[in-house]
Each structure stands twice: as structure tokens, then as C-alpha cells.
C-alpha positions in Angstrom: 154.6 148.7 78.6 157.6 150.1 76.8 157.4 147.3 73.7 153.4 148.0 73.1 154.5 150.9 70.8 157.3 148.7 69.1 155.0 145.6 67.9 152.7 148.1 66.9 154.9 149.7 64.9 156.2 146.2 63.7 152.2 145.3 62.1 152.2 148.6 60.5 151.2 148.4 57.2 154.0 148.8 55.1 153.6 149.6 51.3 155.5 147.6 48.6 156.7 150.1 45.7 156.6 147.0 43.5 153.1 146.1 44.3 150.0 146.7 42.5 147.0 147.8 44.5 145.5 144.4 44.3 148.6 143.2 46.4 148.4 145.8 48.8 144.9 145.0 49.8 145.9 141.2 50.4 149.0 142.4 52.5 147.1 144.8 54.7 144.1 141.7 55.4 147.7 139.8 56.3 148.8 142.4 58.6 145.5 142.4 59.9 145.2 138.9 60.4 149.0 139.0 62.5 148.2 141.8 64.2 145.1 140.7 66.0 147.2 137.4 66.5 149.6 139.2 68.6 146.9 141.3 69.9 144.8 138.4 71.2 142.1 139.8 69.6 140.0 137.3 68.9 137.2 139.7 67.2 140.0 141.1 64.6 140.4 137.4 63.9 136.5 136.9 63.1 136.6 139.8 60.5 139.7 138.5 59.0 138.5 134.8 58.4 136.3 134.1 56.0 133.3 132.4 58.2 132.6 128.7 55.9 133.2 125.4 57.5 135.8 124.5 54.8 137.8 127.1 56.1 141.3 125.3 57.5 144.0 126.2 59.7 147.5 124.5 60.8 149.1 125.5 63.9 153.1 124.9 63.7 153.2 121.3 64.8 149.3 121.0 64.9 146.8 118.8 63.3 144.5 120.4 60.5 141.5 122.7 62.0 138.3 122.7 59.8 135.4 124.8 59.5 135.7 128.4 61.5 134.1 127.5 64.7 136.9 125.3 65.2 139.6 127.4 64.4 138.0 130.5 66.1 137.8 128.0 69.0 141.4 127.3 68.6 142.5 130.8 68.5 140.9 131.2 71.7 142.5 129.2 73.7 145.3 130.3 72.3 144.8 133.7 73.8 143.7 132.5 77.1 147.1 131.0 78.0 149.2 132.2 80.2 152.0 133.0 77.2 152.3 136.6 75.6 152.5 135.7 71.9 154.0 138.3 69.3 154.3 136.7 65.6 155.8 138.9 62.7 155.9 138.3 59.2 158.9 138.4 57.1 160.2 137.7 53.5 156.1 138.4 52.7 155.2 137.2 49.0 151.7 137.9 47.6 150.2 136.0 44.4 147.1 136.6 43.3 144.8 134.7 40.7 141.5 135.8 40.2 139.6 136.3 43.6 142.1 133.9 45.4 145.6 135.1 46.5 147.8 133.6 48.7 150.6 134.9 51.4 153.7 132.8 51.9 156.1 134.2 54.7 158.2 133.4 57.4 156.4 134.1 60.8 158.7 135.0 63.9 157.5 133.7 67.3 158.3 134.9 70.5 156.6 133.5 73.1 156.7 135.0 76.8 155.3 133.2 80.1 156.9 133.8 83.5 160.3 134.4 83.3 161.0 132.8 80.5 160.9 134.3 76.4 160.9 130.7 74.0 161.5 131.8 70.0 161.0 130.3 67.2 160.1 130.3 63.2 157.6 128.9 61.1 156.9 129.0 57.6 153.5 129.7 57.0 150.8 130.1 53.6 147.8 132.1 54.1 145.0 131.7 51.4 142.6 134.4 50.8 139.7 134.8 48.9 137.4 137.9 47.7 134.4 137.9 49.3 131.9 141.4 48.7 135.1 143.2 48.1 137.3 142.5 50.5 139.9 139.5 51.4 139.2 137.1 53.7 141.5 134.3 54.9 140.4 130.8 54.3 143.3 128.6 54.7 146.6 129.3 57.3 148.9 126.5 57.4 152.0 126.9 59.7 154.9 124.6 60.3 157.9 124.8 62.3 161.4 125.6 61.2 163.5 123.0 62.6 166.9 125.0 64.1 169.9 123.9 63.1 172.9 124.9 64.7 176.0 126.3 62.8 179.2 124.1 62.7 181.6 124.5 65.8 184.5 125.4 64.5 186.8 122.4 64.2 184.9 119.9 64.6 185.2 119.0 60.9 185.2 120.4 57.5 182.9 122.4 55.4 182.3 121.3 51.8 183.0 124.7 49.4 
């Protein structure tokens, strides 16, 4: 009960001094879209995407999901395992052409069943469009972040 208030604290909507109000709109439909991830809220998930059967997503490792009945479809069954999932954004970057704008960031996993906490990163792009006003994602695409362990020391040299 004690790390509810720190992931929520974690989505918060954080505003960028450098960002124009344009970005800040597509940032906070990002946080929305990671924070009913973590949340298992499969609802907050139906009012980020944008609802059209070319609509895509790519879980980290997964094959391509098209059309939003089968990603909503994915997403629950995601939240019906048995694993507590938190995923946070970081190094977020927001372009913007037009009424498309996409989100490329580095999502960190943590991943809690039984006794056992499993982490990992994955780089994902999120592709919004402007739909009546409002941003809508149309396209996530996560994949994995391989994990590569730092040199032991000694066991050879390190090229300068």
C-alpha cells in the first residue's frame, strides 16, 4: 500500500519549460496512456487510443497487433495476469508535425508476481494523432533493451 502514492507521483504530469503547449498536450496523452498501463485500467486505455483498425501496437518482444479490438484485447490480458506491472517513461522526446506527433522514450518495467520483482527496459515510439481536439495514440511499438553487463575487472582491456 505504501508505493500507490509513489507511482502516482511518478505519472504526474510534469511540465517541460522548453516545451510549447502543443508538446505539453502530447506529453500529458503519454502520461495518460502509462499511467492507465500501470493502473490496469483498461478504460483509461480506450480513451487514450484512437479507436480505427489500423491502429498498431508492439509489445517488447511481441508480434505486431492491428486494429484496436486487438490491442484492447491485448491489453487485457495483460492486466488479468497474475504480475503487478508499473512502466515509467524516461528520456521523453516529443515531435510534432501537423496533427501527428510522436513520443520516443525509454520505458522502465518492473514486473511483480509472487515473490519475485523481474526488471527490465524497452525503448518504445508512440504515434499520436489529432482527433476533435485532442491526441489519441495510434501506433506503440516497444522493444526490449538487451542487458549487457559491464566488464569484470581484469578480465581484459578496455579500448580508450
Amino acid at each position: 500500500m505504501g508505493t500507490a502514492p509513489a507511482i502516482s507521483r511518478a505519472h504526474a504530469t510534469i511540465p517541460h519549460i522548453d516545451m510549447t503547449p502543443e508538446q505539453q498536450g502530447v506529453t500529458d496523452a503519454n502520461d495518460i496512456f502509462y499511467r492507465a498501463l500501470s493502473g490496469r485500467d483498461l478504460s483509461g486505455m480506450g480513451e487514450v487510443w484512437f479507436p480505427a483498425d489500423w491502429a498498431e501496437c508492439v509489445h517488447p518482444g511481441g508480434a505486431a497487433l492491428r486494429g484496436w479490438d486487438a490491442i484492447r484485447d491485448s491489453w487485457r490480458g495483460v492486466f488479468e495476469g497474475n504480475a503487478t506491472v508499473t512502466v515509467i517513461p524516461g528520456d521523453v522526446r516529443v515531435r510534432i508535425v501537423g496533427d501527428v506527433a510522436w513520443v520516443s522514450c525509454v520505458e522502465r518495467i518492473a514486473a511483480a508476481g509472487g515473490d519475485e520483482i523481474h526488471s527490465s527496459l524497452a525503448q518504445a515510439t508512440n504515434i499520436f494523432v489529432r482527433h476533435d481536439g485532442r491526441w489519441r495514440l495510434a501506433v506503440h511499438h516497444a522493444s526490449p533493451v538487451p542487458y549487457i553487463p559491464p566488464p569484470v575487472p581484469g578480465s581484459g582491456s578496455l579500448v580508450n
